[in-house]
N, C-alpha and C positions, 0 to 999 in steps of 0.2 A: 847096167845101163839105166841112167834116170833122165836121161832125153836124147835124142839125136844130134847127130854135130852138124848136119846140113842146113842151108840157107833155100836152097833150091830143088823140089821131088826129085831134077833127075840124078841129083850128086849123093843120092841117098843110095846105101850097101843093102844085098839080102839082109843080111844080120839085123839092118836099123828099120827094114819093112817088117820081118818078123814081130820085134819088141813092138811096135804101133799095132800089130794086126792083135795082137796078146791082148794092147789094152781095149783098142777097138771091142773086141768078143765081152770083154769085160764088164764094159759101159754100155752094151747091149742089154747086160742081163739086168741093168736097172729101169728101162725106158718105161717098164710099168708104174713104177714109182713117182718118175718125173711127169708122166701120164697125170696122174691119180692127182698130182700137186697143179698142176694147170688146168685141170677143173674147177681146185680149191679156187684160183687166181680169178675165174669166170666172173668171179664175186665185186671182184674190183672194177668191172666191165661196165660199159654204157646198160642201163636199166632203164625203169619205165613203166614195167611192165608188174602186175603185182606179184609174181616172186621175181627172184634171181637168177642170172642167166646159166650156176648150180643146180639153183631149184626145177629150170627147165631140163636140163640134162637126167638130172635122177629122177625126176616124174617120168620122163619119156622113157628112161629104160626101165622105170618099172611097171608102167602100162605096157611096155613088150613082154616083163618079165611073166606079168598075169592073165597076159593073150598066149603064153604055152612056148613062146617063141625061144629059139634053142640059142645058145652062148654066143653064136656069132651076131644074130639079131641084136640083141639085149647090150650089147659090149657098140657095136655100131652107133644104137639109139643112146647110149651113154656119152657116147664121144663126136657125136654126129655136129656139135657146135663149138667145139673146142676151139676154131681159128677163130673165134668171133671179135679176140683181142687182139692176135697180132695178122691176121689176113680178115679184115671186115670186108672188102670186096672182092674176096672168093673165100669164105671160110669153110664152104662146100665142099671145093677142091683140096684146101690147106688138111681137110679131117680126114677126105678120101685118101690122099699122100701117105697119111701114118698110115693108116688103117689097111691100105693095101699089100702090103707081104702078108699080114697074119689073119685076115679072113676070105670068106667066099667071096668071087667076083659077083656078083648077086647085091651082096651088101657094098660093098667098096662099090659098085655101079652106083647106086640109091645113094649113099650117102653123095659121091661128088654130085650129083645132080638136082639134090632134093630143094636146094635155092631154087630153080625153075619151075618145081613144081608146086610148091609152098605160094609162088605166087598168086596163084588160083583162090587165094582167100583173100590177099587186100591191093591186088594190080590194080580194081578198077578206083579205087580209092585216092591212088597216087599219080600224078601228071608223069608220061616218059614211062610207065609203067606197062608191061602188057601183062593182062591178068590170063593169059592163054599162053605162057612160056612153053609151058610145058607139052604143049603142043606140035614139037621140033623133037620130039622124043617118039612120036605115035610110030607105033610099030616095030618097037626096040621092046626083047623078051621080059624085058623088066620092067616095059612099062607102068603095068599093074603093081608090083610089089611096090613101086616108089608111088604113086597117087594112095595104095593103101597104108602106106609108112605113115607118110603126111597127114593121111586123115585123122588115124586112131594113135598115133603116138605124139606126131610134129605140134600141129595144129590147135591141137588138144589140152596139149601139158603145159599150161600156167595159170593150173588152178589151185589158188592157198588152202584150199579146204581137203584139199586130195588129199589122201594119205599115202605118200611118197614114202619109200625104201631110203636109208639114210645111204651116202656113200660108202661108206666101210659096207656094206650087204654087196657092193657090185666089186671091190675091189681084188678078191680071188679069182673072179673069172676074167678081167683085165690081165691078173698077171698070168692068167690060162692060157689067155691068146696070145700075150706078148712072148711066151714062152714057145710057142709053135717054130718051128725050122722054116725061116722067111723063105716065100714064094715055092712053098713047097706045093706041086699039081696035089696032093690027098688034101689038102686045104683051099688052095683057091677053087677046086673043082670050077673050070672052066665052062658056062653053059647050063651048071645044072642051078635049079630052084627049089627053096624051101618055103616054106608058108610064114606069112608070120604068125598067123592061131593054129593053136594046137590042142583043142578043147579039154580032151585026155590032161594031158600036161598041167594046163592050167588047172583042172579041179583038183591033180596031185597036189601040185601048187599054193592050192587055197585052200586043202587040208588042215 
């Protein structure tokens, strides 16, 4: 079989769900790949800024990478702007979406939210703007890890001078996570929190 003969899902046979479900599992096991190539695309994106909206993604995850921070962190703050081309008004949400079967709910929380709290550095700036968004969040477990994301990785990371990990450094542990069994509880650990420093780590690290 090299397609289905149906027009309609419901005139569709076991047999012809089967052959779809085969390629489906298939085309899963590339989503790292295509991941990794829509970061490269970032580059094509509205700029401005003196790097690239690339260059922000791989500075960010590798000011996680050197704060000790463990494969979920680092893979997050890699990916944490990825809709920025095809969902600019919610690219938060659009990163959170991939990102949620294959890491902790901790990360997936911070990333879909950190457009609110990122606002805290130029809300007061812009008319219609609330520089206090993130403000609707107080008292959510996470609070803290997301105003610490923002500070030390978000906010931070569009500096030319930095010396940024290139992508190919971050692209093994992409296909680590993509690789993880989606929405598996040993992975999203429900509730629990990791730091994003890890001071040990990091001087391994900086070895």
């Amino acid at each position: 079989m090299e397609k289905v003969s149906f027009t309609q899902m419901k005139d569709g046979t076991k047999e012809e769900y089967e052959f779809l479900t085969a390629h489906e599992i298939d085309h899963t096991k590339h989503t790292a790949d295509r991941l990794l190539r829509a970061l490269v695309d970032l580059d094509e994106g509205l700029s401005g800024y003196q790097i690239t909206r690339l260059g922000h993604s791989v500075q960010s995850a590798t000011r996680a990478y050197r704060d000790g921070a463990d494969i979920d962190w680092i893979v997050s703050a890699l990916l944490h702007d990825i809709g920025d081309i095809y969902a600019p008004y919610n690219h938060d949400e659009y990163a959170a979406t991939i990102l949620k079967p294959f890491v902790r709910e901790q990360c997936t929380w911070v990333v879909h939210t950190h457009g609110d709290f990122q606002m805290l550095y130029y809300g007061q700036h812009l008319e219609g703007f609330d520089q206090n968004k993130r403000d609707r969040h107080k008292g959510h477990p996470y609070f803290d890890d997301n105003a610490e994301f923002c500070e030390r990785w978000d906010q931070s990371s569009f500096d030319p001078e930095y010396d940024t990990l290139p992508i190919e450094f971050f692209a093994p542990m992409v296909r680590e996570v993509f690789d993880r069994p989606p929405y598996s509880p040993d992975v999203i650990r429900a509730g629990a929190r990791e730091p994003l420093q890890n001071a040990e780590i990091a001087a391994e690290r900086a070895a």
